[in-house]
C-alpha positions as CSV (number, residue, x, y, z in Angstrom):
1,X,107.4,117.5,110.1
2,X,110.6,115.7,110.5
3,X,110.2,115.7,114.1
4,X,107.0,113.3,113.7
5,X,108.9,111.2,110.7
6,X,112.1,110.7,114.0
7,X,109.6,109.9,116.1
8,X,107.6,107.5,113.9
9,X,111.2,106.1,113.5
10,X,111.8,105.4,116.4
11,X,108.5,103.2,116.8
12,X,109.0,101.5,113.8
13,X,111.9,102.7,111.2
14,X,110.7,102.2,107.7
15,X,107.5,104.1,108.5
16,X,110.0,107.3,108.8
17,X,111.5,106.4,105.8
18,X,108.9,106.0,103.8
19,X,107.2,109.6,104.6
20,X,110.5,111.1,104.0
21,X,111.6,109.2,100.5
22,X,108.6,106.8,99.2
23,X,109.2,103.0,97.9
24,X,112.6,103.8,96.9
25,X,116.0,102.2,97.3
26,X,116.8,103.5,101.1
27,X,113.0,102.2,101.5
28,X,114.2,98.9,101.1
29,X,117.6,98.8,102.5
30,X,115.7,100.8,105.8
31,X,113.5,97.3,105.7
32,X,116.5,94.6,105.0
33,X,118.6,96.7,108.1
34,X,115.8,96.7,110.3
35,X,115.2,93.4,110.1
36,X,118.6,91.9,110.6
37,X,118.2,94.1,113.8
38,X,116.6,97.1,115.2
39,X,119.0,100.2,115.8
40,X,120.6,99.9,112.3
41,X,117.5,100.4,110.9
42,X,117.0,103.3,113.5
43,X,120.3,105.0,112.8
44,X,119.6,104.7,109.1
45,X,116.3,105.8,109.3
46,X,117.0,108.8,111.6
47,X,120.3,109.6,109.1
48,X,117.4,109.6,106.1
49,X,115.5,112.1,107.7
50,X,118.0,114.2,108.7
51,X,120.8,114.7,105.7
52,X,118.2,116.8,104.1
């Protein structure tokens, strides 16, 4: 599954984080990173998924 959430990420980031955490804090901060540009929200989204 976390192979679909990276790659979900990668299309558009808070979608990942959202299947992996909910509405949640990281949620937000995925949303406020990815807009003030893409590949933070990417590497934050991808570091989400992955520190499980």
């Amino acid at each position: 599954m976390d192979v679909l959430r990276i790659i979900l990420s990668v299309i558009i980031p808070p979608v990942g984080v959202f299947l992996q955490v909910g509405i949640g804090l990281q949620f937000w901060l995925n949303i406020l990173l990815t807009l003030l540009g893409y590949f933070p929200g990417l590497i934050h989204a991808i570091w989400v998924i992955t520190r499980d």
